[in-house]
N, C-alpha and C positions, 0 to 999 in steps of 0.2 A: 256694289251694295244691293243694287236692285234682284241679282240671281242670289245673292243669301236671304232675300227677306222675301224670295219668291215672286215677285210680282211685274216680272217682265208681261206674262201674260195679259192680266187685267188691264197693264196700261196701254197696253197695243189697242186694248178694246175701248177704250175712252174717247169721245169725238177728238182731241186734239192730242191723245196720249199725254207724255210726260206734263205737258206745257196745258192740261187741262185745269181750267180754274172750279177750283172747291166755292159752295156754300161756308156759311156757318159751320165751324166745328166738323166741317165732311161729310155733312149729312148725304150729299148727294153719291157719294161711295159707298159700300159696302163695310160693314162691320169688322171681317177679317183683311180690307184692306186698311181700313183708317189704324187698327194694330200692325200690319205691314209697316205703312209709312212710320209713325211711330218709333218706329223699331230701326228703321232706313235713315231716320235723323238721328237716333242714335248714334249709329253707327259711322253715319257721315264727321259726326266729332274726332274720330277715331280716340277712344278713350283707351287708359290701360285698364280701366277696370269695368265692365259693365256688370250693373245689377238688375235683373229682370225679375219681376213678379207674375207670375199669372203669361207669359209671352204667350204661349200656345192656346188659349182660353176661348177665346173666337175662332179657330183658324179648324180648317177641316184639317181631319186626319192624316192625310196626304200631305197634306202642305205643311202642318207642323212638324213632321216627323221632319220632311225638307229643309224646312228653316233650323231646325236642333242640328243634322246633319250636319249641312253650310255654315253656323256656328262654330260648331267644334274643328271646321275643317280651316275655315280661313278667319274668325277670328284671331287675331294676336296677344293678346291681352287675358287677362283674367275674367274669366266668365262665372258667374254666381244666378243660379236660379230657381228661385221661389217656386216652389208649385206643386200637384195634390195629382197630376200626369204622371200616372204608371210609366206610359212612355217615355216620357223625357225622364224620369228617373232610371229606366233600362238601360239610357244613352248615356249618363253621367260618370264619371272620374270616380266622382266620392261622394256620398249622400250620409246628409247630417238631419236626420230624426229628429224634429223635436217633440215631447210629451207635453199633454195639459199639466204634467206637476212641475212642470219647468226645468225635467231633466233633459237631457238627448245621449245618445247617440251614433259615432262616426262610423263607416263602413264602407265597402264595397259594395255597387248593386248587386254580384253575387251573395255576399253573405247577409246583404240586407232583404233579398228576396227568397232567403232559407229561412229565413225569421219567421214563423207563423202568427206571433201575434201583429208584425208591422203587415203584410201582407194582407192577415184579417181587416186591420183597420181601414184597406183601401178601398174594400169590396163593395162601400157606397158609391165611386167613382168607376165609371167606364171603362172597359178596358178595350182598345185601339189596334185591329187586329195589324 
């Protein structure tokens, strides 16, 4: 679980590693790992279905791209994921669109990335080389 949700590194770096005790709420870690961990309890459930929002949202570029990777590779189950990431939309199965009029939708991220008006609307959003 720890090499999908990336964070073998960081905890090497922790005075006691694995077995380091948290503050409140985690304050005393790192923002892209407390969504890590997060994500690592998740996963520990071994659910069939997981649904993430927003997963990649803290996490550098590197590492997210890693974690969607590790996801798609060794998850089991059904994966669902919310999110406004060009990239993790390049990495996706199937991308469901939704419209402010409360249409959508369904696609391929080929055909969904030939679309010019879907591709316009992401152009407030970063794009992750």
């Amino acid at each position: 679980i720890l090499s999908i949700v990336q964070a073998q590194e960081e905890l090497r770096e922790l005075p006691n590693g694995l077995y380091t005790e948290t503050v409140t709420l985690g304050r005393n870690l790192s923002h892209s790992m407390r969504q890590r961990i997060i994500l690592a309890r998740a996963l520990a459930a071994e659910p069939s279905l997981l649904v993430l929002n927003g997963v990649t949202e803290r996490l550098a570029p590197m590492i997210a791209n890693s974690v969607i990777t590790s996801l798609k590779m060794k998850f089991k189950g059904t994966l669902v994921l919310a999110t406004h990431d060009i990239n993790v939309l390049q990495q996706s199965n199937t991308i469901i669109a939704f419209e402010l009029d409360g249409s959508y939708t369904v696609s391929s991220p080929e055909h969904t990335f030939k679309t010019s008006s879907f591709v316009a609307s992401l152009t407030s959003y970063p794009v992750r080389p």
